[in-house]
N, C-alpha and C positions, 0 to 999 in steps of 0.2 A: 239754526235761528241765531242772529246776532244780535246785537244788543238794542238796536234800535226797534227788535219786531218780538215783544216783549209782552204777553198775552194779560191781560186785565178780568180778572173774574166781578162778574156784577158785584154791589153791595149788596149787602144783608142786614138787617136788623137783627141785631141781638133779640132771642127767644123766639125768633120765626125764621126758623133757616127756609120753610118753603116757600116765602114771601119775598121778594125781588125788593131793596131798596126804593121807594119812589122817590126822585128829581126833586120834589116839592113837597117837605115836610111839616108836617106840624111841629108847635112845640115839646110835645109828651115824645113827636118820635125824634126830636134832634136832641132831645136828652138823652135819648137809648143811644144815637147815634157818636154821642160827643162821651157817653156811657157815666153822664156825672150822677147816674144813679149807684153807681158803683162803687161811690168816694162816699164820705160823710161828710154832706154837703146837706143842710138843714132844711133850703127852700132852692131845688136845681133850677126852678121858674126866677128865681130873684139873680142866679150867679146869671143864666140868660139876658135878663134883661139888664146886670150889671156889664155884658159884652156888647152887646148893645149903642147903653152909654156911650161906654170908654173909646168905640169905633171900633171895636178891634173884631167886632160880628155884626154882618149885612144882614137885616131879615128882608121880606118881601111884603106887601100888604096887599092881601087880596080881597076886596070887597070890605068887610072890617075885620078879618081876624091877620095874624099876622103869621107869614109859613118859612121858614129855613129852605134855601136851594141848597142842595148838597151841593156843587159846589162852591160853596160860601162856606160851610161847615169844613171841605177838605183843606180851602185856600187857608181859615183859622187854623188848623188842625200844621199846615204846614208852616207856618209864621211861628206858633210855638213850637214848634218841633226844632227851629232854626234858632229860636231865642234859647232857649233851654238848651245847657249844654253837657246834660248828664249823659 
């Protein structure tokens, strides 16, 4: 195998290894996702919707609640990764 055929194992939600990522998250799960339950972060719903804001997190609006596409959360996930240079 070379470098271009590089195998991808599904997502996963932290605490539910037998549940398959879904595409289209809710809030509760792109915090597990983004895992800012993990940090001490006071209100992980307010840093959310402070991403939001700032532009720097696309959410989706379906009907009237509002859902995270994983890939929105990996695109955020790799912008900081590329900002942050530790």
């Amino acid at each position: 195998m070379n470098d271009s055929q590089h195998i991808i194992a599904p997502a996963i939600l932290p605490g539910n290894p037998a549940k398959p990522c879904p595409e289209l998250l809710t809030e509760e799960e792109a915090i597990l996702y983004l895992r800012l339950n993990t940090v001490e972060i006071a209100d992980p719903s307010a840093t959310l919707r402070r991403y939001r804001d700032q532009g720097v997190l696309r959410a989706t609006q379906v009907s009237k609640r509002l859902f995270y596409r994983r890939v929105e959360l990996d695109r955020f996930l790799e912008r900081v990764t590329e900002e942050n240079l530790r």
